[in-house]
C-alpha positions as CSV (number, residue, x, y, z in Angstrom):
1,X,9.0,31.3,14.8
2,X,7.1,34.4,14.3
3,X,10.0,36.5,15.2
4,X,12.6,34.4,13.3
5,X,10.1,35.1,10.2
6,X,10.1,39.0,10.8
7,X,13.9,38.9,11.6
8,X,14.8,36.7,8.0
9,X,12.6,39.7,6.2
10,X,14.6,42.6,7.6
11,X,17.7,41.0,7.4
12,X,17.0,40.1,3.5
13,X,16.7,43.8,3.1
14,X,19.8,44.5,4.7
15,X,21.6,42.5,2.9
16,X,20.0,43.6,-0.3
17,X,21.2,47.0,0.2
18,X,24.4,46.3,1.2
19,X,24.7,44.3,-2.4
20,X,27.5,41.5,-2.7
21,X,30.5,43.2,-4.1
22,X,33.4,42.0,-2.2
23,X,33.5,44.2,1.4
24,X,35.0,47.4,1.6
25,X,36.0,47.9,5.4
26,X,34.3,50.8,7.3
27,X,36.9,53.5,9.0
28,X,38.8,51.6,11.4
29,X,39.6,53.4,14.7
30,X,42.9,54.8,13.5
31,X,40.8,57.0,10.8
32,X,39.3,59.3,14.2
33,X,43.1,59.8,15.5
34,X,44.0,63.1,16.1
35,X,47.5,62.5,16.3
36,X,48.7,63.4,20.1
37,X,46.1,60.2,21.8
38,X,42.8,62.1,21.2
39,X,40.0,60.6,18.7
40,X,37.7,62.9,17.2
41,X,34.1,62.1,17.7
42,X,32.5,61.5,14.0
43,X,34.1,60.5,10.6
44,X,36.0,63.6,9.6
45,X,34.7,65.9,12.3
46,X,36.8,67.9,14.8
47,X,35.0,67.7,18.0
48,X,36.6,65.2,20.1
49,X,33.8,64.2,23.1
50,X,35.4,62.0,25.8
51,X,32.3,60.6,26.3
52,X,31.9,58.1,23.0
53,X,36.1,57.4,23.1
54,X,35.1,56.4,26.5
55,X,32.5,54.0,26.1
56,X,34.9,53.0,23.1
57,X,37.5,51.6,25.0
58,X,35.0,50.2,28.1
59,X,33.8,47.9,25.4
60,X,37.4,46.9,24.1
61,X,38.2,46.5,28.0
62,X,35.5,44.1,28.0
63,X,35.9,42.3,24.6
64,X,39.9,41.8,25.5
65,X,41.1,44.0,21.9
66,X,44.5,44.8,22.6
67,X,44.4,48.4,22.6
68,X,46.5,48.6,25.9
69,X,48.9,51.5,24.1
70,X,46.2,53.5,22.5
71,X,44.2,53.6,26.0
72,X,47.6,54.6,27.7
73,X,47.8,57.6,25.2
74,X,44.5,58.6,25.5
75,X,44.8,58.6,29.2
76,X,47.3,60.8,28.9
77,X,45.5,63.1,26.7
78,X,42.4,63.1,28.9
79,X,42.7,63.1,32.7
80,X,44.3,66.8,32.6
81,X,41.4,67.7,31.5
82,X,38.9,66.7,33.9
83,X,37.1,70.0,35.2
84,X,37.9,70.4,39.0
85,X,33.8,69.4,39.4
86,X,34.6,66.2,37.7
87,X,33.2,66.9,34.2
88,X,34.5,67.1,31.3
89,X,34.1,69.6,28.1
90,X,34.0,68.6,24.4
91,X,36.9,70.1,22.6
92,X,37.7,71.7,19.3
93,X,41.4,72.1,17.8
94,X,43.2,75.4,17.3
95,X,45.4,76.9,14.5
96,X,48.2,76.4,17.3
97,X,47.5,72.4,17.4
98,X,46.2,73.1,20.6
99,X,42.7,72.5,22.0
100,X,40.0,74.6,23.3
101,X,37.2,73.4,25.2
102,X,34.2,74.7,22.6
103,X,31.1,72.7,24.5
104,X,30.1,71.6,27.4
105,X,29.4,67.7,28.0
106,X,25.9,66.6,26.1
107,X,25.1,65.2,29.6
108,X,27.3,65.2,32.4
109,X,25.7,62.0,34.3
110,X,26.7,59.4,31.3
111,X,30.5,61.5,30.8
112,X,30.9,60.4,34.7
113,X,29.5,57.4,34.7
114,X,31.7,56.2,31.2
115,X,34.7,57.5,33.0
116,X,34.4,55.3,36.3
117,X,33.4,52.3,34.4
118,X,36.7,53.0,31.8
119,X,39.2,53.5,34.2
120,X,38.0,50.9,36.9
121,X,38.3,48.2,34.4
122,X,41.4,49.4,33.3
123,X,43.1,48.7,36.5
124,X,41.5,45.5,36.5
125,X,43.2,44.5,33.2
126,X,46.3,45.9,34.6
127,X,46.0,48.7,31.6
128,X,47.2,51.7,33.7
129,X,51.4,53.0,33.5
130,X,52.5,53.4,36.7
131,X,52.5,56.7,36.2
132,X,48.6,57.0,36.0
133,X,47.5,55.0,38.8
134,X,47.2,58.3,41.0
135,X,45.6,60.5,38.1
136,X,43.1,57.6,37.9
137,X,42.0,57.3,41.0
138,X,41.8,60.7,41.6
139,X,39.5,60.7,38.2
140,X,37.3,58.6,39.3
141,X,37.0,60.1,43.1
142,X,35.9,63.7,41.1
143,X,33.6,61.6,39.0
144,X,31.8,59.6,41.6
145,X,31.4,63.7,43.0
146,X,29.7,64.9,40.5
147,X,27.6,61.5,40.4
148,X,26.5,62.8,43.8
149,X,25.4,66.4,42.9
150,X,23.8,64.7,40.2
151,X,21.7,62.4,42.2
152,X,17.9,63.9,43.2
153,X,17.4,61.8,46.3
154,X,13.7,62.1,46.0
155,X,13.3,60.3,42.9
156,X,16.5,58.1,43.2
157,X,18.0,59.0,39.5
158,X,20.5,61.2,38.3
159,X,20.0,63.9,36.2
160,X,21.8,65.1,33.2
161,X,22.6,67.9,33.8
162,X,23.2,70.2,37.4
163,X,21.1,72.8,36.2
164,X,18.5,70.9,34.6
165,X,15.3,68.6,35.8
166,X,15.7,66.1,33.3
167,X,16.6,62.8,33.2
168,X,17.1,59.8,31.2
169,X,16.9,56.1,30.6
170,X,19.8,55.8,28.8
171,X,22.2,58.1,31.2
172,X,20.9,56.0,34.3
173,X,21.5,53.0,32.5
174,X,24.9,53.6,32.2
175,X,25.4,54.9,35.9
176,X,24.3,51.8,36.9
177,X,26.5,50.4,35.0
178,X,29.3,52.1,36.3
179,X,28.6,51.3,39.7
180,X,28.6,47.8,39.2
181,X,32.0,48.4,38.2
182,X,33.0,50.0,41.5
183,X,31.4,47.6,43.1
184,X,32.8,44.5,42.1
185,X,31.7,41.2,41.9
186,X,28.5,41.2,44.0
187,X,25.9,44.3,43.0
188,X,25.8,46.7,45.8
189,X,23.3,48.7,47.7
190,X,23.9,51.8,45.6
191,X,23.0,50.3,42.1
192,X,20.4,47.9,43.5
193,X,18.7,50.8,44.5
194,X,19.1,52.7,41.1
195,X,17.7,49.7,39.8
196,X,14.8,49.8,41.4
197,X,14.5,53.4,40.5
198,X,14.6,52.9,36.9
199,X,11.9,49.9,37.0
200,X,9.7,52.3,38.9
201,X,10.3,55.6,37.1
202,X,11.1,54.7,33.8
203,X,8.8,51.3,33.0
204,X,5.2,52.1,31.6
205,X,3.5,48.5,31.5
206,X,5.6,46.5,29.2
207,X,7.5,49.9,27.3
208,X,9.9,52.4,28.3
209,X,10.0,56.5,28.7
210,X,13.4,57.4,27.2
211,X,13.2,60.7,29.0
212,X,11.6,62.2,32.1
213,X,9.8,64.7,31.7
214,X,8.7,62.8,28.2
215,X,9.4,63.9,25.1
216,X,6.4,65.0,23.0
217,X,6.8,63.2,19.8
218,X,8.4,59.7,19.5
219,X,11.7,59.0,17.3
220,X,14.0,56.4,16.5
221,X,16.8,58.4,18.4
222,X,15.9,58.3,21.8
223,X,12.3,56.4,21.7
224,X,13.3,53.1,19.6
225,X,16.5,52.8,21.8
226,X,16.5,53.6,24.8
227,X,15.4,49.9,25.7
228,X,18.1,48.5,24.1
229,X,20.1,49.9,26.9
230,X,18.7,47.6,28.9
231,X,19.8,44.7,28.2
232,X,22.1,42.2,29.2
233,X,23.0,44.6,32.0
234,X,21.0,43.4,35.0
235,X,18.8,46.5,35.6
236,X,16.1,44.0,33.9
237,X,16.4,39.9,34.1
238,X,18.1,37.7,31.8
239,X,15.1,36.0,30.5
240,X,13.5,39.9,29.4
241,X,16.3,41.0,28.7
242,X,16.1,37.9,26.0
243,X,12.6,38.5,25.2
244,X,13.3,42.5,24.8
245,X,15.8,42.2,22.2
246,X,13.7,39.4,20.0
247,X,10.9,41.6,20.1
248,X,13.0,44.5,19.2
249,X,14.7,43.1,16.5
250,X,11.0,41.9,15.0
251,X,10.1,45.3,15.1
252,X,13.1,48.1,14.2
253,X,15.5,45.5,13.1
254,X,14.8,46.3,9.6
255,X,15.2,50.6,10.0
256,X,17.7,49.7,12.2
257,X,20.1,47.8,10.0
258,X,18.9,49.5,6.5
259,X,19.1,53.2,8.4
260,X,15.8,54.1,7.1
261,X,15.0,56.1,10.1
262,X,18.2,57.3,11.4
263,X,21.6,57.5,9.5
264,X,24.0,57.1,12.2
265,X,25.2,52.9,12.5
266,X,24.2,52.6,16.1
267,X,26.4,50.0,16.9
268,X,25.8,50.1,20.7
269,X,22.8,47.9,19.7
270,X,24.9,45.2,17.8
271,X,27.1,45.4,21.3
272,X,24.4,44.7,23.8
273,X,22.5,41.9,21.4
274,X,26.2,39.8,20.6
275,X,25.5,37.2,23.7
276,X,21.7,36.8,23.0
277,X,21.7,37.4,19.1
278,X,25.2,36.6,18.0
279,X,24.0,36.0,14.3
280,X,22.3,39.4,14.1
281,X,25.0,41.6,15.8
282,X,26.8,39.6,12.8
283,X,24.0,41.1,10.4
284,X,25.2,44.5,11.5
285,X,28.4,44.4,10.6
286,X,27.3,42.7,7.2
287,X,25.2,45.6,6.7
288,X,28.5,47.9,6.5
289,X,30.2,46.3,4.0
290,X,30.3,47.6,1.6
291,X,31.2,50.8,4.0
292,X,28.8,53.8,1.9
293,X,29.9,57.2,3.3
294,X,26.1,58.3,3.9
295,X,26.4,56.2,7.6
296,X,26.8,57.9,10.5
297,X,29.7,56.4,11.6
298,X,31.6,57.3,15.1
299,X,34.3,56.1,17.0
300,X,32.6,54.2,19.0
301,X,31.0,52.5,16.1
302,X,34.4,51.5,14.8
303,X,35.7,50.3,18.2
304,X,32.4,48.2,18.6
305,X,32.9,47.0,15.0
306,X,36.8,45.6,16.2
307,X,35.3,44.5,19.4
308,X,32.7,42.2,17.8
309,X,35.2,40.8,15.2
310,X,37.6,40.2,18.1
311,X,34.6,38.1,20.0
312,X,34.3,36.0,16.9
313,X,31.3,37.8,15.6
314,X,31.4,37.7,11.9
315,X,30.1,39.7,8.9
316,X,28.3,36.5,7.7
317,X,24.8,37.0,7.6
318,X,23.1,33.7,6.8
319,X,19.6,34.6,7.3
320,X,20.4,37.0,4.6
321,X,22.2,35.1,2.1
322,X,20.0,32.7,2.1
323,X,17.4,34.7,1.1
324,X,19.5,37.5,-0.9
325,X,18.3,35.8,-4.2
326,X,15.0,37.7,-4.1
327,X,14.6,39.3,-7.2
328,X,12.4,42.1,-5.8
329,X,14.2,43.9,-2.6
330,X,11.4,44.4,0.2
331,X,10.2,47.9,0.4
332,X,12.1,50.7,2.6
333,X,10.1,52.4,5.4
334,X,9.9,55.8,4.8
335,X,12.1,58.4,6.5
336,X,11.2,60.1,9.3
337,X,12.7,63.8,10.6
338,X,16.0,62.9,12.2
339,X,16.8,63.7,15.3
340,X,17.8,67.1,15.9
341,X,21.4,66.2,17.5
342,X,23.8,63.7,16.7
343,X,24.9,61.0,18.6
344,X,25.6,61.9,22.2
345,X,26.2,60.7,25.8
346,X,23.1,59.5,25.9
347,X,22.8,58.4,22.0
C-alpha cells in the first residue's frame, strides 16, 4: 500500500499542473510529416532520425493502429537510404526539397536493431507492398551486419558505435529485442545469450549502470531510465519486471509525469508500464492535456500517445481526480541540469 500511497501523491501533482480545463490534444503524428513519407524528429524541428519514426511504428505494429499507408510511405522514403554498412544517417532538408544526410546515427546499435524489429513485424502483419518485400529483406540482412561488427565477443554486448568502447543498457535492450523478433516465437540462442550478458554486465545488486564505461554523474536522462527498458521484455522476469516498475513509479513517478527533471514526455515509459500499470500509463497521457508547448514532445511520443488510446488506455486519471481537490498543490522537485542531448537512439 505504500507504493499505491506514494503513486496517489505524484499523480495528484500531475494532475494539479495539468489543471481541469477541458483537453487540448498534444501534436498528433501528422504535425511531424514532412510531406514526401518522412517525419521529422521533434515538434517543429527539421532533423528527421529514422531511429524514433522507427520505434514509432514498431509500437503501432504491436498496438494494431492502422497506420498500414503511412508505414508504406515511409518505407519508401527510408530503405534507399540505408548506408551500404547497414546504418543509417540523420537528415536535414535542402532549399531544393531535397535531403542531405547532416549526422551520423546517435548510436548505430539501437538504429539496427529498431529497423529489424520494424520491418520483421511488418511482414508479419502483412504491412509490406509487394514491391518492398525484396528492399526489406535486404534491409534487414545489412542490419543484422552491422549487428555483427557491432558485437565485442568478449564481453557479449554490442556497442554503439564501430569506433567507440562504449556501450549501453538501453541500446542492448533493444537488440534483444530485435532478435526476439527474428527469432520468432521461441527465444533463441542469440538473444538468450545477450540476456545473460546484460544481467551480468549491466546489474549492480538490485540497480542498473545505464552505460559502460559509467557515466560520472547521475541524471534523469540515462540514469532514471534506463531500467524502464527493462521491462516487460523478458531480459528480466515477469514478476521483477512487476516489482521494477512499482518501485519506479514510487520513486520518479512524480518528475516523471510533472517533467520537473527533464522536459521531454518520455512516453516510452507510459509504453512499457500499459500491461502492468494501465491506470498510470493513463496518468501520462492525462498529464498532456492540456498539451503546454514547453514538453518535449517527439514523434514517437505522439505515436505512443495513439497507440495507448488505440489499446484502450485513457486519459482518465482516477488516482488524481480523486484527489485533485487539494487546495495546496504538492511541492515541485527542483530542476536539475538537463541532459546535454536530446532524445536519441538510446533516449
Amino acid at each position: 500500500m505504500k507504493t499505491r500511497n506514494l503513486w496517489i501523491a505524484s499523480a495528484a501533482m500531475a494532475w494539479q499542473l495539468a489543471g481541469a480545463a477541458q483537453p487540448d490534444e498534444p501534436p498528433a503524428l501528422a504535425a511531424f510529416a514532412t510531406g514526401d513519407g518522412a517525419y521529422y524528429t521533434t515538434l517543429g524541428g527539421q532533423v528527421v532520425d529514422p531511429y524514433f519514426v522507427n520505434k514509432g511504428f514498431t509500437i503501432a505494429l504491436q498496438a494494431g493502429v492502422p497506420l498500414r499507408a503511412e508505414l508504406q510511405q515511409w518505407l519508401a522514403w527510408l530503405l534507399p537510404r540505408q548506408r551500404q554498412d547497414g546504418g543509417f544517417d540523420r537528415f536535414c532538408p535542402t532549399a531544393d526539397t531535397a535531403w542531405r544526410s547532416c549526422m551520423g546515427a546517435d548510436a548505430d546499435d539501437s538504429m539496427a536493431a529498431t529497423t529489424i524489429e520494424m520491418l520483421h513485424l511488418a511482414r508479419q502483419k502483412q504491412w509490406l507492398t509487394p514491391g518492398q518485400q525484396a528492399a526489406a529483406q535486404q534491409a534487414i540482412a545489412r542490419s543484422q551486419q552491422l549487428l555483427a561488427r557491432l558485437r565485442n565477443p568478449s564481453n557479449q554486448l554490442y556497442k554503439a558505435l564501430l569506433d567507440t568502447e562504449l556501450y549501453y543498457l538501453m541500446d542492448n535492450i533493444e537488440v534483444y529485442e530485435a532478435l526476439r523478433a527474428a527469432e520468432g516465437a521461441q527465444a533463441g540462442p542469440a538473444s538468450k545469450q545477450l540476456a545473460a550478458a546484460i544481467n551480468r554486465r549491466f546489474r549492480s545488486g538490485s540497480d542498473w549502470k545505464p552505460a559502460l564505461p559509467e557515466y560520472d554523474r547521475p541524471r534523469f536522462y540515462p540514469h532514471t531510465l534506463a531500467s524502464a527498458y527493462l521491462w516487460q521484455t523478458g531480459v528480466i522476469s515477469r514478476a521483477e519486471s512487476d516489482r521494477a516498475t512499482a518501485q519506479w513509479l514510487a520513486q520518479h513517478g512524480s518528475a516523471w509525469l510533472s517533467r520537473s527533471e527533464d522536459h521531454y514526455a518520455w512516453g516510452l515509459v507510459a509504453w512499457k508500464m500499459r500491461q502492468t500499470a494501465p491506470i498510470q500509463a493513463a496518468c501520462w497521457r492525462a498529464s498532456l492535456r492540456p498539451f503546454q508547448p514547453a514538453v518535449g514532445w517527439t514523434v514517437l511520443d505522439a505515436m505512443i500517445d495513439h497507440a495507448l488510446a488505440h489499446t484502450g488506455i485513457s486519459t482518465q486519471c482516477p488516482f488524481a481526480m480523486a484527489t485533485a481537490p487539494a487546495p495546496v498543490p504538492a511541492p515541485v522537485p527542483a530542476p536539475v541540469p538537463a541532459p546535454t542531448t536530446t532524445p536519441a537512439a538510446n533516449p
